[in-house]
TORRO-793203 format. One record per residue: x, y, z of N, C-alpha, C in turn; residue in three letters. Coordinates in steps of 0.2 Angstrom, whole numbers, plus 5000, padded with zeros to 4 digits. Layout:
! residues N
XYZXYZXYZALA
...
***
This chain:
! residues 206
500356864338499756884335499356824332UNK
499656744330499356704327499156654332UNK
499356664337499356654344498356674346UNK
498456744345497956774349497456744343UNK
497456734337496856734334496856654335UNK
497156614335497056544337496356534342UNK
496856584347496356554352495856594351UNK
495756664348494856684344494556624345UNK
494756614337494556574334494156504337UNK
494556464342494256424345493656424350UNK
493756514354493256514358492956524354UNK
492856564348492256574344491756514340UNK
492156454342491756404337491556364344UNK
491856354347491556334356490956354358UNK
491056414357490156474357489756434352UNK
490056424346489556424341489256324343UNK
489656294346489456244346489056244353UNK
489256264358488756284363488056304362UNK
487956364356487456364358487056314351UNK
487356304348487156244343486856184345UNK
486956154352486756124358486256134361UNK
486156204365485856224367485056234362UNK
485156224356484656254353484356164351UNK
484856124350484456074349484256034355UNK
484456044362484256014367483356064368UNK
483356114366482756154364481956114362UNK
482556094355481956094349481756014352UNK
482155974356482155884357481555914363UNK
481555944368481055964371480555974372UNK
480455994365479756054363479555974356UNK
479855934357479555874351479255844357UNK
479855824360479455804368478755814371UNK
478655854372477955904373477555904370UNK
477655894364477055874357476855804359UNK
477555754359477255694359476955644365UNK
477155714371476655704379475955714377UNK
475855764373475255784373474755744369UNK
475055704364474755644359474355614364UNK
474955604368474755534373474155544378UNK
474455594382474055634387473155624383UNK
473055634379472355634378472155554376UNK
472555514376472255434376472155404382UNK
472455424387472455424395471855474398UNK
471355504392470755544395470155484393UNK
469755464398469155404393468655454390UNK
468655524391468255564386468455584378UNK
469155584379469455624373469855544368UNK
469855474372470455444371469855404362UNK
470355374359469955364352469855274352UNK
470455244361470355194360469755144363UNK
469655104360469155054361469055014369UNK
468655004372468654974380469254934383UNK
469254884378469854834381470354874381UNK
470854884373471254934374471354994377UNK
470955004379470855074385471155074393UNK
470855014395470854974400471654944401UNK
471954934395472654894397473454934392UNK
473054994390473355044387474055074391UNK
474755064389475455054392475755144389UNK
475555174385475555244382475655214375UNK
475855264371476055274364476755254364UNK
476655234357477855204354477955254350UNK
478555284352478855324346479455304346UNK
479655334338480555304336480855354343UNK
481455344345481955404345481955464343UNK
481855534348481755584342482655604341UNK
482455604334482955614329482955674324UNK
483355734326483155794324483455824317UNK
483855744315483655754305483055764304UNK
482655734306481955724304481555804304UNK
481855854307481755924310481955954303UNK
481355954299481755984294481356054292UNK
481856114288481456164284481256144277UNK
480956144273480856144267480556204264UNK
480656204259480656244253479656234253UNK
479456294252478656274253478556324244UNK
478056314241477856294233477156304235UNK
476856374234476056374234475856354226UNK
475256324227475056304219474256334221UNK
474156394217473556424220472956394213UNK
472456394214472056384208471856304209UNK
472056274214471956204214471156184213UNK
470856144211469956114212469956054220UNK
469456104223469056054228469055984226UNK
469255944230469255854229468755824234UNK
468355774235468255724242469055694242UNK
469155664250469855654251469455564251UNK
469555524248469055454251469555424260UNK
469055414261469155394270469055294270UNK
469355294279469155214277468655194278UNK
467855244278467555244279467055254275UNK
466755224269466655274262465855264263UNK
465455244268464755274270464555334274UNK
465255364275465155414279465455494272UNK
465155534277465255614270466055624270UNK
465955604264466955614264467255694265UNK
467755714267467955764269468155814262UNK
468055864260468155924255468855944258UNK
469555954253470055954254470155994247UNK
470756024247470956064241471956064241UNK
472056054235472956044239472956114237UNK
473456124242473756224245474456224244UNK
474856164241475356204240475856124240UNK
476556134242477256064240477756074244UNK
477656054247478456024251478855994247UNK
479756054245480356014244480756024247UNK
481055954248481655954255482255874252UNK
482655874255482855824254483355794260UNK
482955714262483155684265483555624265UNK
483955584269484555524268484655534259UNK
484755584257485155604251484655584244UNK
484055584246483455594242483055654241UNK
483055674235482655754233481855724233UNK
481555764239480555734242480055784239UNK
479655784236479055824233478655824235UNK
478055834242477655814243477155854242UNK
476455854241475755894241475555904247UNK
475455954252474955974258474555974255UNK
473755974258473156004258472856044264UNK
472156084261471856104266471256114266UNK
470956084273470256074275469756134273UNK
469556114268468856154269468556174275UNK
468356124278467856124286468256174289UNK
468956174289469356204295469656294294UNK
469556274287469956364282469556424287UNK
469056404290468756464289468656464299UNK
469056414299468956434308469456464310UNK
469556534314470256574314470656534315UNK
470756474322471056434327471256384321UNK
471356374316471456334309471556374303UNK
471556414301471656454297472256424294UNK
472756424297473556434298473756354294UNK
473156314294473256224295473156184291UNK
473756154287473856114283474156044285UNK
473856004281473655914282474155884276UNK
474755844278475155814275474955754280UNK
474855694272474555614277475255594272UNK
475555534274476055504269476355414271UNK
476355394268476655344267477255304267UNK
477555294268478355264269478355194269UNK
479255174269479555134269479355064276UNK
479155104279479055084287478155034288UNK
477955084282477255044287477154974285UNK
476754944290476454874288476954834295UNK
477654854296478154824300478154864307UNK
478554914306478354964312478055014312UNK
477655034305477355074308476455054306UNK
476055114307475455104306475355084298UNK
474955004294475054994288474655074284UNK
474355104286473755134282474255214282UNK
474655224285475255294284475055314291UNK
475355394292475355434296475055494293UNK
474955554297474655614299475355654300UNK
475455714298475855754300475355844299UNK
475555864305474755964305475756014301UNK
475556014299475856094296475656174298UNK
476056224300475656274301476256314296UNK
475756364294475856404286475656474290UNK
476156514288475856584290476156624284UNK
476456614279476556644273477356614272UNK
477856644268478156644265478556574260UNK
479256594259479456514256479656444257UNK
479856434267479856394268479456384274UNK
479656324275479056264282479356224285UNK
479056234291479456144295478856104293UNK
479356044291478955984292479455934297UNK
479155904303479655894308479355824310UNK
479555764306479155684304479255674311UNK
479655694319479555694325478955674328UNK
478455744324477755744325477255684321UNK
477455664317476855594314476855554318UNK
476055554318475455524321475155474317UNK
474755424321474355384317473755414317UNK
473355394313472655404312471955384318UNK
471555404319471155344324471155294322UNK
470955284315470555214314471255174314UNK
471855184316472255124320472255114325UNK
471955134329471655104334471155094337UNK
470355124332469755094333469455114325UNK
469455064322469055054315468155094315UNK
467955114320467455154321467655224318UNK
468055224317468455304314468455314307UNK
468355374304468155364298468955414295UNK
469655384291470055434292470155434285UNK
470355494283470855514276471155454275UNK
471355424268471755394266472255424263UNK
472855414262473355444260473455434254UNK
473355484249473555494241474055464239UNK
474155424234474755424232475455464228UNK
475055524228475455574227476055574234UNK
475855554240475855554244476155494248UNK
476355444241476855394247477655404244UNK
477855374250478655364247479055324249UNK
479455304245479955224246480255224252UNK
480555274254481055274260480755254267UNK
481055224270480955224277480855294281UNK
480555334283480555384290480255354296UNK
480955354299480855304305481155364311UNK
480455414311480255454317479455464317UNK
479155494322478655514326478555434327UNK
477755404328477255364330477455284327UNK
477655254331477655174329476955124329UNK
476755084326476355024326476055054333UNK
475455034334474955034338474854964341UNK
475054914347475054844348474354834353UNK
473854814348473054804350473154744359UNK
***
């Protein structure tokens, strides 16, 4: 009988780690496909943000290794009743963008407990295709070295309840890292952090 549950037991966790495999060979596929499609539009000379030269001699985009600690759920925290802000941009002649924070990301990462604010677009709240869209810009331990000095871009999607992927896989750089003709969000300081997050988008080499 100790016999027969043994080997239960083994094929049961065998399964378990099969498909525990199977779900993350999944999710590295579907980060994949995100970080194609970054790319893919910089290789469009209609849609790409970069400037002639680097247009002309552009090799694709750099990203860390996808790393699916970075795959994270967190605990999501609406803060309802916030005040409308302009968000300053790196472009302060141009209309700066109407932003409202919607709510906080808790999670904790390489054994630090992280807080951070989302916000949400004005311009965008009210287009169906964005409804769902919240904007987490941030800063880390990385920029200035490997990554972009000015932070990264991460799109959130919120359809209600208490948690959210935030999946740092997907962080982007801004355009104005690659043509200062762009006018982007600056990131809050509510909105930076000490630690290094060394996933999505590397330094951009002009």
């Amino acid at each position: 009988m100790l016999k027969y549950f043994s080997i239960l037991l083994l094929s049961i966790l065998a399964l378990s780690t099969s498909n525990a495999q199977e779900i993350n060979k999944a999710l590295i596929a579907e980060i994949q496909h995100y970080q194609d499609s970054l790319e893919n539009d910089f290789w469009n000379p209609e849609l790409s943000p970069l400037r002639k030269k680097d247009f002309e001699n552009f090799e694709g985009l750099d990203f860390f290794p996808i790393d699916t600690d970075y795959y994270i759920v967190a605990d999501f925290v609406r803060t309802p009743g916030e005040e409308p802000f302009e968000m300053p941009t790196t472009r302060k002649r141009v209309e700066q963008p109407i932003y409202e924070k919607y709510g906080e990301v808790h999670f904790t990462l390489n054994g630090q407990e992280i807080k951070l604010p989302v916000y949400q677009s004005h311009s965008l709240r009210e287009d169906e295709e964005w409804k769902n869209y919240l904007f987490l810009p941030f800063k880390d331990a990385t920029n200035g070295k490997i990554t972009y000095g000015g932070g990264r871009y991460l799109e959130l999607w919120y359809t209600g309840g208490d948690t959210i992927v935030v999946d740092f896989n997907r962080a982007y750089n801004p355009y104005c890292a690659y043509n200062y003709n762009y006018s982007c969000p600056i990131v809050p300081k509510a909105n930076w952090l000490d630690i290094p997050i060394e996933a999505g988008e590397r330094k951009f080499k002009h």
